[in-house]
C-alpha positions in Angstrom: 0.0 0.0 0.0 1.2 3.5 -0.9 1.4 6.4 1.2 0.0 9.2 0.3 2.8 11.5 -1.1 4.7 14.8 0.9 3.8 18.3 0.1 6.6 20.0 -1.3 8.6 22.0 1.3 7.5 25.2 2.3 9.8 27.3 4.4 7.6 28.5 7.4 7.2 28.8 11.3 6.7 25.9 13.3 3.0 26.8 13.8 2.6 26.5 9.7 4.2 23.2 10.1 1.2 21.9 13.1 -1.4 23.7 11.3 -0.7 21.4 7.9 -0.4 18.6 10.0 -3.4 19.3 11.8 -5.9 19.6 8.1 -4.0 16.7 7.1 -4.7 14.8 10.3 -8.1 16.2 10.2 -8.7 14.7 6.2 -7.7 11.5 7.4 -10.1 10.7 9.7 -12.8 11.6 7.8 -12.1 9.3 5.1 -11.6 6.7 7.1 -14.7 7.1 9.1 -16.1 3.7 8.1 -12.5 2.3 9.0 -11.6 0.7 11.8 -10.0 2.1 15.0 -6.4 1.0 14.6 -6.3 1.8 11.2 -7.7 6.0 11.5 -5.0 6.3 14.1 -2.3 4.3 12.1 -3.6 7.0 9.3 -3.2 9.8 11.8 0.5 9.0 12.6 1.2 9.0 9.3 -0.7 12.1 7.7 1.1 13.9 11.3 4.3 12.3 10.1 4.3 13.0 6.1 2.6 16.5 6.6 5.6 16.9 8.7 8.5 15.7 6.8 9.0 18.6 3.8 9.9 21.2 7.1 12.1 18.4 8.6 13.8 17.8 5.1 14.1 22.3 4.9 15.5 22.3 8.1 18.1 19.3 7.6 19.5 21.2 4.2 19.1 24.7 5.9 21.7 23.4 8.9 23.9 21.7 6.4 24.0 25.3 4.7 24.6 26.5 8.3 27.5 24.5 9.1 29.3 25.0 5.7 28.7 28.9 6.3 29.7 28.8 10.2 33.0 26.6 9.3 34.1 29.1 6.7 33.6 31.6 8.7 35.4 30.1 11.3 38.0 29.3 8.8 38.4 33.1 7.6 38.0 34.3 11.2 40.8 31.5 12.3 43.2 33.4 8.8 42.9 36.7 10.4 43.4 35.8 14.2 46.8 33.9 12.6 47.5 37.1 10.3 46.4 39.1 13.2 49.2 37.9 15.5 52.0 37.6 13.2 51.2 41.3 13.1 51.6 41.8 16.6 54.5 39.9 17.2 56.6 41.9 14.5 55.2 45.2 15.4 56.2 44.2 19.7 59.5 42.7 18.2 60.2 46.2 16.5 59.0 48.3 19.8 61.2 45.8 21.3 64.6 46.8 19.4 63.5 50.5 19.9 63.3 50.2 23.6 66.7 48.3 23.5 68.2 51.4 21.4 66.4 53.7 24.0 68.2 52.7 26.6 71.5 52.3 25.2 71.2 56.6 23.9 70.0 56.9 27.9 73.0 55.2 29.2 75.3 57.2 27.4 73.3 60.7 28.7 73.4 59.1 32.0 76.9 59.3 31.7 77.6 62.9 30.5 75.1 63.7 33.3 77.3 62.0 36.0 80.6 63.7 33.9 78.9 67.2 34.3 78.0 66.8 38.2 81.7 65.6 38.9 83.3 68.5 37.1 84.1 67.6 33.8 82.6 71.0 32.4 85.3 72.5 34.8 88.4 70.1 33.2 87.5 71.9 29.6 87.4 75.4 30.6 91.1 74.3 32.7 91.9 72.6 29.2 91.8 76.7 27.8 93.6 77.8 31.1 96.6 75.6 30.3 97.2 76.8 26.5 100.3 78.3 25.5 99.4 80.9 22.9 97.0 81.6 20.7 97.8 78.8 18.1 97.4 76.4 21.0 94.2 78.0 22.3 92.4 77.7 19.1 93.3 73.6 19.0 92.0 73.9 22.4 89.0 75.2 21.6 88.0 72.8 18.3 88.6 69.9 21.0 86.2 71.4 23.7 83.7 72.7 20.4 83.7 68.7 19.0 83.4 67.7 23.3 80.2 69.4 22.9 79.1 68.6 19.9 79.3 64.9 21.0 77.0 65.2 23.6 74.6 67.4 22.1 74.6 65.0 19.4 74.2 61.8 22.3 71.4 64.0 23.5 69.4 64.2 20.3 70.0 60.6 19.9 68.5 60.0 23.0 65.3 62.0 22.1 64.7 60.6 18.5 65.4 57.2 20.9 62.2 57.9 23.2 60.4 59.1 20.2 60.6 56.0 18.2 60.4 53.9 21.1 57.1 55.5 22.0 55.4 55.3 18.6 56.5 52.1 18.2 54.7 51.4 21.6 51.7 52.5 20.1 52.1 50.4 17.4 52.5 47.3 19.5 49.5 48.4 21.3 46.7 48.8 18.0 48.8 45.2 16.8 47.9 43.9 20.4 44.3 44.8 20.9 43.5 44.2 16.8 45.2 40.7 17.2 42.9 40.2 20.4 39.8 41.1 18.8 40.9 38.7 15.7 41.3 36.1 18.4 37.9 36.7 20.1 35.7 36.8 16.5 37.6 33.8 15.7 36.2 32.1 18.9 32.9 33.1 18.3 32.7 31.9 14.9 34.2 28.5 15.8 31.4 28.3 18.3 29.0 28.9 15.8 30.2 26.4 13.7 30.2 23.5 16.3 26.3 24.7 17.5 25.2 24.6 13.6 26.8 21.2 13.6 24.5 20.7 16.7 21.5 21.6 15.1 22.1 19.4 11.7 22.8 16.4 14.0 19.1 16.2 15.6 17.2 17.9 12.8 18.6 14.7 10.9 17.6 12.4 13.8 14.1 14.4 13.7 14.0 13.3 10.1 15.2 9.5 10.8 12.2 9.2 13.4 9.8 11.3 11.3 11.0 8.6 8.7 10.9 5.6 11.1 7.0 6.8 12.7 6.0 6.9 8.6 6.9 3.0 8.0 6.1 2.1 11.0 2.0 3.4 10.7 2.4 2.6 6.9 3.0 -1.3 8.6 0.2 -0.8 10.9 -2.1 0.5 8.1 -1.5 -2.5 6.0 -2.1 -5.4 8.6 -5.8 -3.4 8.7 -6.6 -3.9 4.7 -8.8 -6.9 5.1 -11.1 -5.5 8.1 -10.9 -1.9 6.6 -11.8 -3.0 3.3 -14.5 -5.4 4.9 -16.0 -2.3 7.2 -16.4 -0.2 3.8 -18.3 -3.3 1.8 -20.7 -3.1 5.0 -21.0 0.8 5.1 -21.7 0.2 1.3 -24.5 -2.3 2.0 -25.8 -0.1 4.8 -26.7 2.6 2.8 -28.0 0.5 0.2 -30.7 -0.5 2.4 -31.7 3.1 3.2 -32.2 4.1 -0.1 -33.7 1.2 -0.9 -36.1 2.0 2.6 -36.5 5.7 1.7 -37.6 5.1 -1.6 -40.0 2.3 -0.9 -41.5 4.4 1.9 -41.6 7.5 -0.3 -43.6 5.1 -3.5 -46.1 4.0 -1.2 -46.8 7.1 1.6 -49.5 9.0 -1.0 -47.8 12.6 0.8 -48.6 15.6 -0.4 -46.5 18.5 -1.7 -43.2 19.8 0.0 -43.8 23.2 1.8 -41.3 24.6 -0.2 -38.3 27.1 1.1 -35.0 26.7 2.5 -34.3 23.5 5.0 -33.5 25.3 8.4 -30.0 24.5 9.8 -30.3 21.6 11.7 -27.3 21.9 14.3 -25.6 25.1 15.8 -22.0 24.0 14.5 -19.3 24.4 11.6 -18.9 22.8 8.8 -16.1 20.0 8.7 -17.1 17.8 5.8 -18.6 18.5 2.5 -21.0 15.8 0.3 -19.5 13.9 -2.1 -17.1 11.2 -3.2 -14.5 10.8 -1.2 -10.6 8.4 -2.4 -9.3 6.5 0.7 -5.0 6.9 -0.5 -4.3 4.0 2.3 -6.6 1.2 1.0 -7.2 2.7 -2.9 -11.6 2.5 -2.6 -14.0 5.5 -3.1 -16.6 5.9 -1.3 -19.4 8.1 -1.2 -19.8 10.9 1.8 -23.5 11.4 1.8 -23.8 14.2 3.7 -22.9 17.1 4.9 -20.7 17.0 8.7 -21.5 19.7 11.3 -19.2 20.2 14.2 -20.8 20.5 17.3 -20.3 19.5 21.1 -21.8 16.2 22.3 -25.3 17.3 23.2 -26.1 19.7 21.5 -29.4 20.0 20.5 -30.6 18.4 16.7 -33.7 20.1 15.0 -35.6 19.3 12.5 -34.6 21.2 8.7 -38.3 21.0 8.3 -41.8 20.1 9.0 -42.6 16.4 7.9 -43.1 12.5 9.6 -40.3 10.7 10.9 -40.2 7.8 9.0 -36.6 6.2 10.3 -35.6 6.4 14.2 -32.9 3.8 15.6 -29.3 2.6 14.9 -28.1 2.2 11.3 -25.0 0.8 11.7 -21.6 3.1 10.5 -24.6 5.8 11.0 -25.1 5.3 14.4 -28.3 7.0 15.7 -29.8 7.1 12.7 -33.1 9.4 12.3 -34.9 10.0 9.0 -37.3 12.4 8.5 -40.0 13.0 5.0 -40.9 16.4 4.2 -43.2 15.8 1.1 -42.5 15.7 -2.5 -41.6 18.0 -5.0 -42.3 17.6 -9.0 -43.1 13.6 -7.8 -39.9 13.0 -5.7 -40.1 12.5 -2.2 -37.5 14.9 0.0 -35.7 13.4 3.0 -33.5 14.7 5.6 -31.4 12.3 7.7 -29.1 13.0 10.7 -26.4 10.2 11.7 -24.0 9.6 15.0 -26.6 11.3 17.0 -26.1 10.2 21.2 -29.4 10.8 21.7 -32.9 9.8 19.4 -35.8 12.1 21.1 -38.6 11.4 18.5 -40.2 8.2 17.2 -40.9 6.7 13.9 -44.9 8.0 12.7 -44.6 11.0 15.0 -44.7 14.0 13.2 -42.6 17.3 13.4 -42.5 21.1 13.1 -39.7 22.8 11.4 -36.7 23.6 14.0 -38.6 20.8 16.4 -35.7 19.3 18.9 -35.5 15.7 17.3 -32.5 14.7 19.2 -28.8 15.5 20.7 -25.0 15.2 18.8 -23.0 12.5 19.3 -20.2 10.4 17.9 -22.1 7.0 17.4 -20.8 4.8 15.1 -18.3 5.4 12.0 -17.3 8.7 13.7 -14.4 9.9 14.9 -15.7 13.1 17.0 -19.1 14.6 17.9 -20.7 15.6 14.5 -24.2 15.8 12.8 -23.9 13.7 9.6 -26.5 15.5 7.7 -28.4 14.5 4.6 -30.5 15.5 2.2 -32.3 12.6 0.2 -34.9 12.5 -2.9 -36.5 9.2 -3.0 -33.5 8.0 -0.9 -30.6 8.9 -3.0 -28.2 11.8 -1.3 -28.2 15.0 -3.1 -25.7 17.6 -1.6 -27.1 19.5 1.6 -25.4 22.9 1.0 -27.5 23.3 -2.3 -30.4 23.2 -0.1 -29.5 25.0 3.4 -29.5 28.4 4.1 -25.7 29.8 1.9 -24.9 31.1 5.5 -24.9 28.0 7.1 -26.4 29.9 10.2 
């Protein structure tokens, strides 16, 4: 047996995802009313389960797209933390050598400081003191002049020194922090990477069980084909005989004409299932829907769609509480409304009713799977679609 095949994937919230699930849930059980027990909720895991799967399949290629994203990432991050502290460590090995030079031009002031203070400035001017003549004092002087120089010059070596040293200490600093923040963003996006790896990991085991739930009711489903296919040759039968009833009843009752108008609504409720013919995808068989379902609590009142003789009142079998009603005929054709799965049967077969007359209470009897009205409309016992004849409000 086939399953009935996934809806293409449709990117959406998770509530899009239970609210297909739900309809298809919902579709399943009623077309397998008239199926047995095992088999609507073998059909239920496995409309839940396929309406699920296209989201399950979206998110398992989304996360792979996530991971390959978050690793390159990670990658690229990982290139520029590495870049990042190459950086760094030339820019604090170049601050280094700068600091190294610093201190060697500080040394050397150090020690023309320490000259000064023990009198060295006093040595030179005795150096002019001493000379000879005026030949002599003129060599003396270029020697004191280039003594100066010197140490103007260590000076100014010193300065340029600090100078570099300091804006290479700045440099270091940028190459530190930039080489941090490298480090951190690499971190983060390797983090990333290893939760979207996370994420692909159970939305695959989500699609594995979504997979293994699917063959496993698909299993369940097919151990049910005889019975199922057995219950639907009965419901088949069953409304045989009440067409075959209604129109034998309507050929020999002599009523007269139809009132005429629109039936009255025979249940306060919503509509959940239309009329008509309805394919079961599990076990490949149509099979006529021959009315029309209302929603409606269990117990709420039924009334009759219009004035007429009850002319059916007991249990019908996938019907359950079964209740037929004839309103007359119109152009020669006897008009009857029936209402199925009721809990409750208030009126009796001969007894007559008025139009919106309490005739009994929802229920779930029978092929149902919730309280419901299953409401027909018949002419000479053969279903005709409700809606064409109830009020195009449905209130």
């Amino acid at each position: 047996m086939a399953a009935p095949h996934p809806a293409s994937a449709v990117p959406g919230s998770g509530g899009d995802d239970a609210a297909r699930a739900a309809r298809a849930v919902h579709r399943a059980e009623a077309i397998l009313e008239d199926a047995t027990g095992t088999a609507r909720a073998a059909a239920r895991r496995l409309e839940a389960a396929t309406a699920a799967m296209p989201a399950a399949q979206n998110r398992v290629a989304t996360s792979r797209g996530a991971v390959a994203a978050a690793l390159a990432a990670a990658n690229t991050a990982g290139r520029r933390a590495q870049a990042a502290r190459a950086a760094y460590a030339k820019t604090a090995g170049d601050f280094d050598q700068a600091q190294q030079r610093f201190t060697a031009a500080r040394g050397r002031v150090d020690e023309i400081a320490r000259a000064a203070y023990m009198g060295s400035n006093i040595a030179q001017i005795n150096v002019l003191v001493e000379a000879t003549g005026p030949a002599d004092i003129m060599d003396r002087l270029s020697l004191v002049d280039q003594l100066m120089r010197a140490q103007q010059k260590d000076v100014e070596t010193l300065l340029d020194a600090r100078g570099v040293a300091r804006a290479e200490q700045n440099r270091a600093e940028l190459a530190k922090r930039i080489a941090e923040r490298a480090e951190a963003e690499a971190n983060g996006k390797l983090v990333a990477a290893k939760q979207a790896q996370t994420a692909a990991v159970r939305a695959r085991q989500a699609l594995t069980q979504l997979a293994a739930s699917r063959a496993a009711a698909l299993r369940v489903a097919n151990s049910q084909r005889a019975l199922v296919l057995a219950r639907y040759r009965a419901a088949k039968a069953e409304e045989a005989r009440v067409r075959s009833a209604l129109r034998g009843w309507s050929a020999k009752s002599g009523e007269g004409r139809y009132g005429g108008g629109k039936l009255e609504m025979p249940v306060n409720g919503w509509k959940s299932s239309d009329f008509g013919q309805r394919y079961d995808p599990y076990y490949g068989v149509w099979q006529l829907h021959a009315g029309t379902d209302f929603a409606a609590g269990g117990g709420t009142p039924i009334r009759a769609a219009a004035e007429g003789r009850v002319i059916r009142a007991g249990w019908s079998g996938g019907y359950g509480n079964y209740t037929c009603i004839s309103h007359g005929k119109i152009s020669g054709v006897g008009l009857q409304t029936c209402y199925g799965h009721q809990s409750a049967i208030l009126v009796r077969v001969g007894e007559y009713v008025r139009r919106g007359e309490m005739i009994g209470r929802v229920g779930t009897t029978g092929a149902s799977t919730g309280n419901h009205l299953h409401f027909e409309t018949r002419f000479d016992g053969v279903p005709r679609n409700p809606l064409n004849y109830l009020p195009s409000c449905l209130c």
